[in-house]
C-alpha positions in Angstrom: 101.7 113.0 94.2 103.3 111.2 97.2 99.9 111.1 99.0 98.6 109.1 95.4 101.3 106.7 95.7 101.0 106.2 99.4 97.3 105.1 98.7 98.1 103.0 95.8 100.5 101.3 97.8 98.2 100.9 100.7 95.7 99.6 98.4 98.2 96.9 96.9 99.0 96.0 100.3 95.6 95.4 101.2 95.1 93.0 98.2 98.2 91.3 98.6 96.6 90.3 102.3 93.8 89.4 100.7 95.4 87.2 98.4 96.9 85.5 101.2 95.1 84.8 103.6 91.8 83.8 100.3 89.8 86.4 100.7 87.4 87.8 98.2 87.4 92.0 97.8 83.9 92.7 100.0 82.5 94.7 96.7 83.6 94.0 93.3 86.2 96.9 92.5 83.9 98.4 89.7 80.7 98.9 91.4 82.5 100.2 94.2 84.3 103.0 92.7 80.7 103.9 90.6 79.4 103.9 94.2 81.8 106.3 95.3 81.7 108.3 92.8 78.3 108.3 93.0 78.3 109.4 96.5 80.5 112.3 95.1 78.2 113.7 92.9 75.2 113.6 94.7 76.6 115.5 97.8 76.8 118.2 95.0 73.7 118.3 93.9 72.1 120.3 96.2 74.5 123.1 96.6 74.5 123.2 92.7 70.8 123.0 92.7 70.5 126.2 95.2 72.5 128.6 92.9 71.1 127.1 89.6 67.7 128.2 91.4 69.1 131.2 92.4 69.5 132.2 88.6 73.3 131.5 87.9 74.7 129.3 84.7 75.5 125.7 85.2 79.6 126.4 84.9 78.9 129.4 87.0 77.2 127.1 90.0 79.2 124.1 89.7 82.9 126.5 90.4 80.7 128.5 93.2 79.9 125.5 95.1 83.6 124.2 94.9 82.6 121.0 93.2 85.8 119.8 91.2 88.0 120.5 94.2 85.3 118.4 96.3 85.1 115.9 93.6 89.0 115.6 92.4 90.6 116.2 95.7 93.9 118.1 95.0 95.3 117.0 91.4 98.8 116.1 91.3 100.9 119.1 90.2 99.1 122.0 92.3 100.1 123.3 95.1 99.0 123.7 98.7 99.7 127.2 98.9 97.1 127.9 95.9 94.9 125.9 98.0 95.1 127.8 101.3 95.0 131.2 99.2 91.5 129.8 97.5 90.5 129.0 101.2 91.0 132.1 102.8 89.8 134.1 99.7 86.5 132.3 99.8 86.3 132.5 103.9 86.8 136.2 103.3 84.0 136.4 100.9 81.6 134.4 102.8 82.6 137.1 105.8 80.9 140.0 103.4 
C-alpha cells in the first residue's frame, strides 16, 4: 500500500509543477491510461495465445501465463512472501 501512495503522491507532485510553471499534461490523462493498459494486455496476448493453441481453457491460459500478476502488479493487501513462494514454485516447475 505504501508503494501506491508513494506514486500517487509523486504523481500529484508532478501536476502541481505543472500547474506552476503552465504546463499542459503531454497526453490527456484518459487516453493515456487506455494506452497503458493497452500495452498491458497486448504483451499478454501471445503467451495466452500459445497455450490456448496448445489446447488449454481460457481461465486455464490466462493463470498459466501469470497475466493478473503482470497486469495488476501486486494488489494492496498481499504479501511479498506469497509472492516469492509463487516465484520459486513456478521456477521449480519450469526446471522439470
Amino acid at each position: 500500500m505504501k508503494l501506491y501512495l508513494l506514486s500517487m503522491g509523486a504523481g500529484v507532485l508532478v501536476g502541481l509543477i505543472y500547474s506552476l510553471i503552465n504546463v499542459r499534461s503531454p497526453a490527456p490523462p484518459l487516453i493515456a491510461l487506455l494506452g497503458l493498459l493497452g500495452m498491458l494486455g497486448g504483451e499478454q496476448v501471445i503467451p495466452v495465445a500459445k497455450r490456448l493453441l496448445s489446447g488449454t481453457t481460457l481461465s486455464v491460459a490466462w493463470r498459466d501465463a501469470h497475466c493478473a500478476s503482470h497486469v495488476f502488479g501486486m494488489l494492496p493487501g498481499r504479501h511479498a512472501s506469497q509472492q516469492a513462494r509463487r516465484e520459486t514454485a513456478d521456477t521449480e516447475e519450469n526446471r522439470s
